[in-house]
Each structure stands twice: as structure tokens, then as C-alpha cells.
C-alpha positions in Angstrom: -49.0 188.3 206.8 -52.2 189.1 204.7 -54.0 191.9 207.2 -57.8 190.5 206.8 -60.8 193.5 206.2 -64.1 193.2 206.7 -65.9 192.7 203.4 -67.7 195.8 201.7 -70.9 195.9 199.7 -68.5 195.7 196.6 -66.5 192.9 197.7 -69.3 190.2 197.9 -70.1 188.8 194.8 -73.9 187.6 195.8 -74.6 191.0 197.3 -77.4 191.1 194.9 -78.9 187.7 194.5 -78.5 184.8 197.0 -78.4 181.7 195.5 -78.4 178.2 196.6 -77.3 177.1 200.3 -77.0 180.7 201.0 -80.8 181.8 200.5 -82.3 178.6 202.4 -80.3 179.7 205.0 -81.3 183.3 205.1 -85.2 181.8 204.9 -84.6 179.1 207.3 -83.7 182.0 209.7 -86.5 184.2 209.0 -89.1 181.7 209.3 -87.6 180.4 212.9 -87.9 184.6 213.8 -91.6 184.4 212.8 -92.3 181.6 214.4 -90.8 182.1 217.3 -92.0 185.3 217.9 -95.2 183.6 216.8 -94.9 181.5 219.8 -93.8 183.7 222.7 -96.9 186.3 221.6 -99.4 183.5 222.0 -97.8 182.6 225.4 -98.1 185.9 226.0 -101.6 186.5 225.1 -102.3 183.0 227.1 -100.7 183.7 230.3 -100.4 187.0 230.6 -103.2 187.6 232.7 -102.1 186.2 236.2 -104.8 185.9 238.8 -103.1 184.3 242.0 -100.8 187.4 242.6 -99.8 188.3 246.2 -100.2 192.0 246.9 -97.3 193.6 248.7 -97.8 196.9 250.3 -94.4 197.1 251.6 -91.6 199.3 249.9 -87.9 199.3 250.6 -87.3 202.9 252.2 -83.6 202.6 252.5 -81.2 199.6 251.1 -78.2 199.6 253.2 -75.0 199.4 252.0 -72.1 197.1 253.0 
């Protein structure tokens, strides 16, 4: 039985230079990131400012244990 390694920087032969289905992977999965960090900023920036919050001036002195 063939004990299987983890490659090493010297082992993969497109280390260097992706090509083909390999790079449009790599760029399809940067430009999802981008976008959808793109996206949950803007929600952010949209909603973030909530105005129907409840104040609560009670705190939890002592959380009993079971």
C-alpha cells in the first residue's frame, strides 16, 4: 500500500502558472469573494442603523445552574 503525502511546493507541476480549467476556477472563486463581500457590506451599510430597538435596562445578576 502506497502511503499518500501531501503535495509540496516542488511536487506540483503548475505551481508557477495555472493554466486552463484550473485558473478559471481560481478567478471564479475570487470574484464570488468580492462579490459577496461586496454584498453583505452594502447590507451592512443599508441596515445597519436599526431604529425600532427596545431598550432593556435589566441585567442577569446571577444565572443559576442546574
Amino acid at each position: 500500500m502506497k502511503k499518500e503525502t501531501e503535495p509540496t511546493l516542488h511536487s506540483i507541476e503548475d505551481y508557477d502558472t495555472l493554466k486552463g480549467d484550473k485558473k478559471k476556477v481560481v478567478w471564479i472563486v475570487i470574484l464570488v469573494g468580492l462579490l459577496l463581500g461586496a454584498v453583505l457590506a452594502g447590507a451592512k451599510i443599508y441596515y445597519g442603523n436599526v431604529s425600532d430597538s427596545l431598550p432593556t435596562g435589566d441585567s442577569i445578576a446571577k444565572v443559576p445552574l442546574k
